[in-house]
C-alpha positions in Angstrom: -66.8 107.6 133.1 -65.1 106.1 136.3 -64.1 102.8 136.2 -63.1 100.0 139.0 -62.1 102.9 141.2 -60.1 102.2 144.7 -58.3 103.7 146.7 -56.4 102.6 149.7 -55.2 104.8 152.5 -52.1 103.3 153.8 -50.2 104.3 156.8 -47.6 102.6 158.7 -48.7 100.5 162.0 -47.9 103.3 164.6 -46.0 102.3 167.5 -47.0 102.7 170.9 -46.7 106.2 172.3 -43.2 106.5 174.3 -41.7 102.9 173.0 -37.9 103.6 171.6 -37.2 101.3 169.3 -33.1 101.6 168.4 -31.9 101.6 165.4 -30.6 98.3 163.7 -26.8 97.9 162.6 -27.5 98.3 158.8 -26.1 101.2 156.1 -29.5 101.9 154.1 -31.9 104.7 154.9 -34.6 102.6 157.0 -36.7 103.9 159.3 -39.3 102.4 162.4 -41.8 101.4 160.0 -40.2 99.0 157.7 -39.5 101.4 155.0 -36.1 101.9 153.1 -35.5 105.5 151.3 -33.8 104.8 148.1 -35.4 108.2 146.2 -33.3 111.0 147.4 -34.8 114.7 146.3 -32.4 117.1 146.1 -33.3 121.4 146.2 -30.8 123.2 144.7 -31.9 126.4 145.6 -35.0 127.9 147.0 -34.8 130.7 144.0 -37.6 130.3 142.0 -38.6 132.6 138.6 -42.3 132.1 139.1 -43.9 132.9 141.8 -47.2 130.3 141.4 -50.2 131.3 144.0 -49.7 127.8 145.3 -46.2 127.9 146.3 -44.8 131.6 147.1 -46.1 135.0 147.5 -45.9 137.6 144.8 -43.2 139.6 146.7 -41.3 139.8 149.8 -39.6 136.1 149.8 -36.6 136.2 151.5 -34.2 133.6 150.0 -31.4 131.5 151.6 -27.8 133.5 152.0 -25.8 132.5 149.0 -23.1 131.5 152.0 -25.2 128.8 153.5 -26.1 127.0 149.7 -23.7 124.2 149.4 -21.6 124.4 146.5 -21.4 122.3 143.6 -18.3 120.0 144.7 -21.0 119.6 148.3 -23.8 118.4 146.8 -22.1 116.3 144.4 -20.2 114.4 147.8 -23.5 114.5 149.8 -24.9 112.7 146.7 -21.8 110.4 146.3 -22.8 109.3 150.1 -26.2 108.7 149.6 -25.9 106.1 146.5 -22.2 104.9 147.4 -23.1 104.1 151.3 -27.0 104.6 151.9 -28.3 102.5 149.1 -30.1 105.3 147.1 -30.7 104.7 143.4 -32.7 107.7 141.9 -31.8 111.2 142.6 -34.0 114.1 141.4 -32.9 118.0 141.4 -35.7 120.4 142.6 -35.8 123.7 143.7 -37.2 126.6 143.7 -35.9 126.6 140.6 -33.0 124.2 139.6 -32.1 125.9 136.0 -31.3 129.0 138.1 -28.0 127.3 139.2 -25.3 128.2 137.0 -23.1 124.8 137.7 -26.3 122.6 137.2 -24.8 120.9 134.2 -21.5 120.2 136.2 -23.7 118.8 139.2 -25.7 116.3 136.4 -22.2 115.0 135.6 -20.9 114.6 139.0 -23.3 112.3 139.7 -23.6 110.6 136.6 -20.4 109.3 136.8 -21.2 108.1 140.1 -20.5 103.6 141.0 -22.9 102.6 141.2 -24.6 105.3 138.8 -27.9 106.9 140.0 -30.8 107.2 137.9 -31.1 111.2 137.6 -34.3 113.0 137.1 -34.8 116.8 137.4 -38.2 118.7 138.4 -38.6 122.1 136.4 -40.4 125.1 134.8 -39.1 124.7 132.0 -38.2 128.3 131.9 -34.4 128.0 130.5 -34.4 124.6 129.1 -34.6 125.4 125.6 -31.2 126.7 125.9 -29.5 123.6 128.2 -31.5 120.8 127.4 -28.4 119.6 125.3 -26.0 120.0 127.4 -27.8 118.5 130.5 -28.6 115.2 128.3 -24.8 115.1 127.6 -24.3 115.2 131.2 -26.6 112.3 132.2 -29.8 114.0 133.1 -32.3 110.4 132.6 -35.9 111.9 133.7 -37.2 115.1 133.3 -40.7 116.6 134.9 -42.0 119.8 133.9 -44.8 122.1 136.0 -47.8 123.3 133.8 -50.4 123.7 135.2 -52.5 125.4 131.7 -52.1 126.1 128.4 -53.9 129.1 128.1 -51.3 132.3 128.6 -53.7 134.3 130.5 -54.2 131.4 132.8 -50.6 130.8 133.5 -49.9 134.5 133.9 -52.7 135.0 136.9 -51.2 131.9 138.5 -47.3 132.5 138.1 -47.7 136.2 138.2 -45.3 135.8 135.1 -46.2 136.1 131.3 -44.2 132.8 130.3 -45.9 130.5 129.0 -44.1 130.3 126.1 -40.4 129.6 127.2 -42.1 126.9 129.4 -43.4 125.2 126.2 -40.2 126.0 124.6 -38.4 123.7 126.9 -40.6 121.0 126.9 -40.2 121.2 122.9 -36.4 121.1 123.0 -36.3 118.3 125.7 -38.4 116.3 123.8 -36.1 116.7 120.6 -32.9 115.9 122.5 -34.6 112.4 123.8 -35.2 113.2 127.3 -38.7 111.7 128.0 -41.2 110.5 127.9 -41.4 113.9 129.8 -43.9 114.0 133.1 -46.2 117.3 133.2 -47.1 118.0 137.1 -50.0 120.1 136.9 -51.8 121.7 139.9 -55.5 122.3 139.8 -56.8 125.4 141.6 -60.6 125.5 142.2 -61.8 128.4 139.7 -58.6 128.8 137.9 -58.0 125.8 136.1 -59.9 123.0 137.5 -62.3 123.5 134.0 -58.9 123.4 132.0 -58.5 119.4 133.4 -59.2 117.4 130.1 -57.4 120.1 127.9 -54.3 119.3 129.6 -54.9 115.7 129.1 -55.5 115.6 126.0 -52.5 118.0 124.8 -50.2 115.4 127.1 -51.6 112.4 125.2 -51.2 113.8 121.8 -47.6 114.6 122.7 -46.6 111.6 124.4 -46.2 113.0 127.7 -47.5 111.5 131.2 -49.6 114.1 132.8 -49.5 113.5 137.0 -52.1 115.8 138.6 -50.9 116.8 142.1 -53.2 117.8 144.8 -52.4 121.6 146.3 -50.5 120.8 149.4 -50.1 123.1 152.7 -46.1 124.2 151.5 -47.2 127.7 150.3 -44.9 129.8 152.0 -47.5 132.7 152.6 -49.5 129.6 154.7 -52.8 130.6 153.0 -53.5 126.8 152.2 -57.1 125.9 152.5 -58.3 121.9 152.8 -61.8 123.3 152.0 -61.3 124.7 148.9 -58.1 122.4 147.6 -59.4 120.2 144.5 -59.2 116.8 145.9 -58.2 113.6 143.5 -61.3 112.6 143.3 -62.8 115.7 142.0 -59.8 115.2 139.4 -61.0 112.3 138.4 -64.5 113.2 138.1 -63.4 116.0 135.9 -61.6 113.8 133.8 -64.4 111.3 133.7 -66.6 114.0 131.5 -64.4 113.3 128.4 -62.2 110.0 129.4 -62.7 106.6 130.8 -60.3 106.2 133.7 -59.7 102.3 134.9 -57.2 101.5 137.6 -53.6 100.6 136.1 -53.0 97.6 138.4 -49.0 97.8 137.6 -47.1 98.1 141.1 -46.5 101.7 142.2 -43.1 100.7 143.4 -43.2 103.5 146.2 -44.4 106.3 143.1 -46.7 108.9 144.5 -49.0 108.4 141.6 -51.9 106.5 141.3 -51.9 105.7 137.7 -55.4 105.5 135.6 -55.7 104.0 132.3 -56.9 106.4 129.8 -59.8 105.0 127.4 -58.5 101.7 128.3 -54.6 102.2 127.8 -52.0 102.0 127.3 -51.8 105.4 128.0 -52.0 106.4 131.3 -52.9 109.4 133.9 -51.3 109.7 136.9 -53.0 111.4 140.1 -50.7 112.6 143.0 -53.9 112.4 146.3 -50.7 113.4 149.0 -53.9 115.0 151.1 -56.7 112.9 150.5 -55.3 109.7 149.8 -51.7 109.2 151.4 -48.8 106.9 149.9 -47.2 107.1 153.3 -46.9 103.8 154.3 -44.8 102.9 150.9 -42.9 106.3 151.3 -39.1 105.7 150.2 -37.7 109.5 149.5 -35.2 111.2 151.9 -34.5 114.8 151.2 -31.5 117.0 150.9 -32.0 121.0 151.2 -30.3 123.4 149.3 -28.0 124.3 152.6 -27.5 121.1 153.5 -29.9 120.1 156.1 -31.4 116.1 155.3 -35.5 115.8 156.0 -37.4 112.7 156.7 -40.7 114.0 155.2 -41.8 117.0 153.5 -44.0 117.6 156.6 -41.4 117.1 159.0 -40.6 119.8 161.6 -37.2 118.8 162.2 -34.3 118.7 160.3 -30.7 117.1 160.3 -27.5 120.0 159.6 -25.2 118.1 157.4 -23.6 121.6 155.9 -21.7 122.1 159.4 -20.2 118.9 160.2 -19.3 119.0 156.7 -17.3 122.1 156.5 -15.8 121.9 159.7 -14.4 118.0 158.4 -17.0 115.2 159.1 -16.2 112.2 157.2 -18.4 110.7 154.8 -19.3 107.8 157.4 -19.8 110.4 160.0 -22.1 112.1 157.7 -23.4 108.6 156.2 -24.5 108.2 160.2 -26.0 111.5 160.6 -28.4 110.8 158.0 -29.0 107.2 158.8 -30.3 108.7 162.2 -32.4 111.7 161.3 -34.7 108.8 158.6 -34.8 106.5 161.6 -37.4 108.9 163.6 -39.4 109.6 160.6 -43.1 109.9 161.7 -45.9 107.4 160.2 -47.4 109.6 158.3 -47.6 113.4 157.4 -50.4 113.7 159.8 -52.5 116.3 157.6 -55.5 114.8 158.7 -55.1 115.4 162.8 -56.6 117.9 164.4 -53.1 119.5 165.9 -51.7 119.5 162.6 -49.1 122.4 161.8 -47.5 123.1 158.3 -43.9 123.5 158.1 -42.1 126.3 158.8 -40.6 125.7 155.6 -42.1 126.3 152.4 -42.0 123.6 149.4 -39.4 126.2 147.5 -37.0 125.8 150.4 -37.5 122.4 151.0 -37.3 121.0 147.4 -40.0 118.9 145.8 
């Protein structure tokens, strides 16, 4: 039951091959191609305690030195920089795993009391949050998106390699009673798994006033066993859902959101769909990102990176920093490029870049 779909596949115009175009006199986060990052992503550490099929490898992870992490008072002036110089308005907190960092509250209130002040969104597992969703509320935390990816226990256990289920669904239960929401769910469909499990999960979010976003599986895994062939593509997502909804295009500007959003049985409550492989939001791409040891990213794709830690500790101002980061979006690429024959996935997995 598949209503009015399309889909457009934006990329920027690419410039010709060897043209250097410098970079205009202006403090926001622009870039080649006429975009301007305003959605910074922030990984707080690349310590996650899941370990999804999608994302890491059961064991044998190495994580980041707890040396080269910046610390709270870091990432709270790196932030600072980024709304109070570069023009950035929403900040979310990733990971890994952001509820693993003991000074996450203290971070949330940092940049709350930010001028201008940020929205502030987090990504999670919910594993945790039942015991800090107060607290992080009272800090400022606006937006809050939990991973589920099933309901069934079995089902999350043979995809997280953890039997925890429940403390997942115990933080989305205490979020919601704090007032953080409308909570987003980003769910993940493996082919096999879950993919059946599609309209379950839609209908739970629905009865519970959450927005379910669907993401497609990405090449970030760090043990680089993605597969385009067997990836469940947004459209198969939305022919799944069709079997027990009517989807129609929600025609509301995306406003540089990665998901499409489908009205559900005619609205007003919606679905989104996150295509990053098959159907690329490039073009209106506005997010810069910030690793957990202080290195700034253009893309999650990229293959190079921008140190910010260093100058940093060794005494960079912030308008030496500002500049350092106003360089490293100005090369960002057209596009992630996942469709080209000579692509190559990061050296980085999503955990250690930050979602």
């Amino acid at each position: 039951m598949l209503a009015g779909m399309s889909v457009s596949l934006g990329f920027p115009a690419v410039r010709s091959a060897g043209v250097t175009v410098p970079r205009p006199s202006v403090s926001a986060l622009t870039d080649q191609f006429g975009r301007v990052a305003t959605d910074l992503r922030v990984s707080l550490t690349d310590r996650c305690n899941l370990r999804c099929t999608y994302c890491m490898p059961e064991v044998g992870l190495e994580w980041l030195p707890q040396g080269a992490l910046l610390t709270g008072d870091e990432l709270v002036r790196l932030v600072s920089i980024a709304v109070t110089q570069l023009g950035v308005e929403q900040v979310r907190f990733t990971g890994g795993e952001p509820l693993l960092r003991r000074d996450l509250v203290d971070i949330v209130a940092g940049c709350a009391a930010l001028v201008p002040r940020p929205e502030i969104a987090m990504t999670t597992n919910g594993i945790g949050l039942a015991s800090r969703a107060v607290a992080l509320a009272q800090a400022g935390l606006d937006r809050l998106n939990v991973s589920l990816d099933t309901l069934d226990a079995q089902t999350f256990a043979a995809i997280a390699h953890r039997d925890l289920l429940h403390r997942t669904m115990e933080g989305v239960a205490a979020a919601t009673a704090v007032g953080i929401g409308p909570i987003k769910i980003n769910a993940v469909l493996l082919r096999g798994v879950n993919d059946t499990q599609a309209s379950q999960l839609l209908a739970w979010a629905l009865e519970n006033g959450h927005e379910l976003r669907f993401i497609e599986q990405m090449p970030l895994d760090a043990q680089h066993g993605w597969d385009r062939s067997t990836m469940v593509t947004a459209e198969r997502i939305r022919e799944l859902l069709s079997q027990q909804f009517l989807l129609t295009p929600d025609d509301r500007p995306r406003n540089g959101a990665p998901a499409q959003r489908w009205l559900v049985d005619g609205g007003p409550a919606t679905v989104g769909i996150i295509g990053s492989v098959t159907e690329p939001f490039c073009s209106d791409c506005r997010r810069t990102r910030l690793t957990a040891d202080g290195q700034v990213r253009n893309c999650l794709f990229a293959h190079s990176e921008t140190d910010l830690r260093t100058p940093m500790r060794a005494g960079a101002s912030d308008e030496e920093l500002a500049q350092l980061w106003r360089n490293e979006m100005w090369v960002k690429a057209a596009g992630h490029g996942m469709g080209a024959p000579d692509f190559r996935q990061p050296d980085r997995p999503m955990s250690a870049i930050g979602g």
